[in-house]
N, C-alpha and C positions, 0 to 999 in steps of 0.2 A: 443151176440157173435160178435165178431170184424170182422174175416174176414169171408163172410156166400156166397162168389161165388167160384169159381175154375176150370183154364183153364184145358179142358180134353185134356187130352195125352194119347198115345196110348202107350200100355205096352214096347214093340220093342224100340220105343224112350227114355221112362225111363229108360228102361237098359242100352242105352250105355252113358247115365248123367255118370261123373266122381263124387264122392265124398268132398264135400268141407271139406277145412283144411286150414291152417294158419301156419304161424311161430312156436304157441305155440303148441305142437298136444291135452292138456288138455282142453284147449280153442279155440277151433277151427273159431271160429269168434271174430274179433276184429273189425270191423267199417264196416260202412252204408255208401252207394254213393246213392244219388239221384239224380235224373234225372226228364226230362219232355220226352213225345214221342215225340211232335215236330209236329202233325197232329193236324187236324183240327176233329169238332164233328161226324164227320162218323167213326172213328178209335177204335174199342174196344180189349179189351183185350185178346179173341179167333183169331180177324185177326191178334192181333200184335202175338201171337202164331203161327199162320199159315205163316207169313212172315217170323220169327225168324226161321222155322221148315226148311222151302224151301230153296234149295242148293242156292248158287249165282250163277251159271250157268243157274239157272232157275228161275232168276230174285230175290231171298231172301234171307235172311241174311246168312245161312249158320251156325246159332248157334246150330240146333239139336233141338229147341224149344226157348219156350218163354225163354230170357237172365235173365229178372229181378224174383226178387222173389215174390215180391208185385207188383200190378199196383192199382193204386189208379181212379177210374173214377170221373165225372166233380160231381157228386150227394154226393162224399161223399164214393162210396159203394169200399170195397177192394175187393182185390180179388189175392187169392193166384195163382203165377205162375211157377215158376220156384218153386221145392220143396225144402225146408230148407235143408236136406242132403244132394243137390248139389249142386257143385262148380255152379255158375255163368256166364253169358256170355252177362255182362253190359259194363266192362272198358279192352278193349284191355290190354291183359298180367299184368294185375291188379286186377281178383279177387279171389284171393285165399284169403279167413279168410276175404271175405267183403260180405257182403247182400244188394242185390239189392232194391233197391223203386224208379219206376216210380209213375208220374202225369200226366195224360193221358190230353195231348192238349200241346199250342206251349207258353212258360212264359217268351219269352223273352223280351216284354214290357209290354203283359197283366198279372194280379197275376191270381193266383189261385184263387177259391173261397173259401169261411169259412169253409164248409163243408169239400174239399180237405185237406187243413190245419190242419182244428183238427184233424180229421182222421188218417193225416201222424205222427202230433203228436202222436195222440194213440199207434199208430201202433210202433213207437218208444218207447214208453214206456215197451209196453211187449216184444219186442225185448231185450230191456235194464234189463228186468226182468229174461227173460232166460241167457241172456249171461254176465249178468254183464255190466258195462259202457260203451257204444263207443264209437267211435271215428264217426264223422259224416262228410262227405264229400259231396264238390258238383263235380259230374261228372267231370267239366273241369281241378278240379284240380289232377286228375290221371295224374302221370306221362306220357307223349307223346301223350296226349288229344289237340286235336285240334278243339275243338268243345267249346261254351260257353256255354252249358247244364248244367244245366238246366236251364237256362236261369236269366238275370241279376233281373226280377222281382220278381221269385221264391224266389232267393238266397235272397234278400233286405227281403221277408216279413215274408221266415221264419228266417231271423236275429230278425225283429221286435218281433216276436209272444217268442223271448225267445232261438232258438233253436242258441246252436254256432258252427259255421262251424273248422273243424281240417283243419288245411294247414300240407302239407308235407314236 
């Protein structure tokens, strides 16, 4: 089994998820934005849920839960976050009809390890399995992204390992 952990949300939080959709409504996913969280090895995937939950008045993102759909940690292991049947809260006013994947840790000069990589690959593959082909992006190139996320070394290694990045 591929992805075999999962951030717990409390039902109240699920329900007010909005539904993801895209341009086409028969296909309601057209492409992948990847990212890295941007922390260091204390960051896992329940706290980056518990921050994503937490208003920004009260110091946290204000997304209603975890934004991405996958978080990938440093071992390799996935872990579903954000539920497939809702919309996302990865790329400011940019994700409708995309599925999120983080890489839990900061790639903007270190890579990833092998383990992350395949992984992400994997995880790509059965994505690509359900939805048909995507379109694969790096985070910074969302329209009015002012971030280089995921970072210059991610984007270099997974160019290397095969995977090609969509520009907009």
């Amino acid at each position: 089994m591929l992805i075999t952990r999962a951030v717990q949300w409390q039902p109240a939080d699920l329900a007010r998820l909005v539904p993801i959709s895209g341009s086409n409504p028969v296909r309601p996913v057209d492409s992948i934005v990847i990212h890295h969280t941007g922390g260091g090895p204390q960051e896992t995937p329940q706290g980056i849920h518990e921050y994503h939950l937490r208003p920004e008045a009260a110091g946290g993102a204000g997304f209603g839960g975890c934004g991405y759909h996958f978080l990938i940690e440093r071992t390799g292991t996935i872990w579903r976050g954000r539920p497939l049947w809702a919309r996302g809260a990865h790329a400011r006013n940019q994700n409708s009809g995309r599925i999120g994947i983080a890489l839990l840790g900061n790639y903007a000069e270190e890579s990833p390890g092998y383990q992350m990589t395949l992984q992400a690959r994997r995880l790509i593959a059965v994505l690509e399995e359900l939805y048909g082909k995507l379109k694969i992006y790096p985070h910074y190139a969302m329209p009015g992204s002012t971030t280089d996320c995921p970072g210059p070394a991610l984007v270099r290694q997974f160019a290397a390992l095969g995977i090609r990045w969509a520009v907009m």
